[in-house]
C-alpha positions in Angstrom: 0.9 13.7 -6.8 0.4 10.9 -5.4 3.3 7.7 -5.6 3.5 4.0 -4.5 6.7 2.2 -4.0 7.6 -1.6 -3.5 9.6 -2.0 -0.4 12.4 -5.1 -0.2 13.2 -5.9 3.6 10.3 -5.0 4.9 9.6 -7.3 7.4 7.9 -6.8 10.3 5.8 -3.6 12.2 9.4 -2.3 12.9 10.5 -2.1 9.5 7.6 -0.2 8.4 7.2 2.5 11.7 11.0 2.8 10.2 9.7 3.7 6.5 6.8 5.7 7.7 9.0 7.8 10.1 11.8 7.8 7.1 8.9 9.2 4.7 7.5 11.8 6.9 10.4 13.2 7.5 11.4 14.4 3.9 9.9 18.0 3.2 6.9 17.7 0.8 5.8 14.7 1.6 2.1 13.9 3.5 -0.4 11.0 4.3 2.0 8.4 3.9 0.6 4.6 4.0 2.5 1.6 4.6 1.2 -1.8 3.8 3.6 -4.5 5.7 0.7 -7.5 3.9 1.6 -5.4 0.8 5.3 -4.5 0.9 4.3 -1.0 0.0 4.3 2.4 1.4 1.9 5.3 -0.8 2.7 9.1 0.1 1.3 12.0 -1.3 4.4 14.5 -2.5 4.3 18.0 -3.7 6.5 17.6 -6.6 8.3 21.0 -5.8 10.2 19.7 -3.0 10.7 16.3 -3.6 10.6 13.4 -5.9 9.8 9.2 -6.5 13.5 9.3 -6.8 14.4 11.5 -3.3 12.2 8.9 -1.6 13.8 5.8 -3.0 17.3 7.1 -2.4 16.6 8.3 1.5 14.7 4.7 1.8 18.1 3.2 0.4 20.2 5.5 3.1 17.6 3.8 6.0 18.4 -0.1 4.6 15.2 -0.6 2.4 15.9 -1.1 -1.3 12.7 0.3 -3.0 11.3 0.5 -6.4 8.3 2.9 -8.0 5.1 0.6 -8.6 4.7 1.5 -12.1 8.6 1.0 -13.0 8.4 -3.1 -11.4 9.6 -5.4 -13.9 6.7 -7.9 -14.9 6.6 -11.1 -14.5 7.6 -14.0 -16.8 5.7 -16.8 -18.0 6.8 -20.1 -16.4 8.9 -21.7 -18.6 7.0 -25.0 -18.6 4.0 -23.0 -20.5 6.0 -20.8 -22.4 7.5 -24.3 -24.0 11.3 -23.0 -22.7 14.2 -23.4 -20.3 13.9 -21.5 -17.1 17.8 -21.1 -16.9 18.0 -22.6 -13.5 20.4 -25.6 -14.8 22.1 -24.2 -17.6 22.2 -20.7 -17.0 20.0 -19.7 -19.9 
């Protein structure tokens, strides 16, 4: 299977060599990609041995909050075009 996770704190060549080293290491898991442009890293995983979750949480022990790409939150309509408040004064 393969799975694509957003990566918070990822900035800079360092960060991801971290990530990529951080991924590889976990049993079942191969060809992993890390975009720094992208805040991403893909990795094939044999769901057998390991998980989306298993990767997020060892991500988490190395410093990098992480998310699954299908489970991101979308985006809101600016408020202006949506016709409402954006909350930002009054907490809304």
């Amino acid at each position: 299977m393969q799975t694509e996770l957003i990566i918070d704190g990822m900035d800079g060549e360092a960060c991801a060599d971290i990530i990529a080293r951080v991924l590889g290491d976990i049993d079942g898991v191969s060809d992993v990609r890390v975009s720094l442009r992208d805040r991403r890293a893909s990795a094939r995983i044999d769901e057998s041995l390991t998980s989306p979750h298993l990767l997020m949480r060892k991500l988490a022990m190395a410093g990098y909050a992480s998310s699954a790409a299908t489970e991101a939150v979308p985006v809101a309509a600016p408020a202006a075009a949506a016709g409402g408040c954006c909350g930002g004064c009054c907490g809304g």
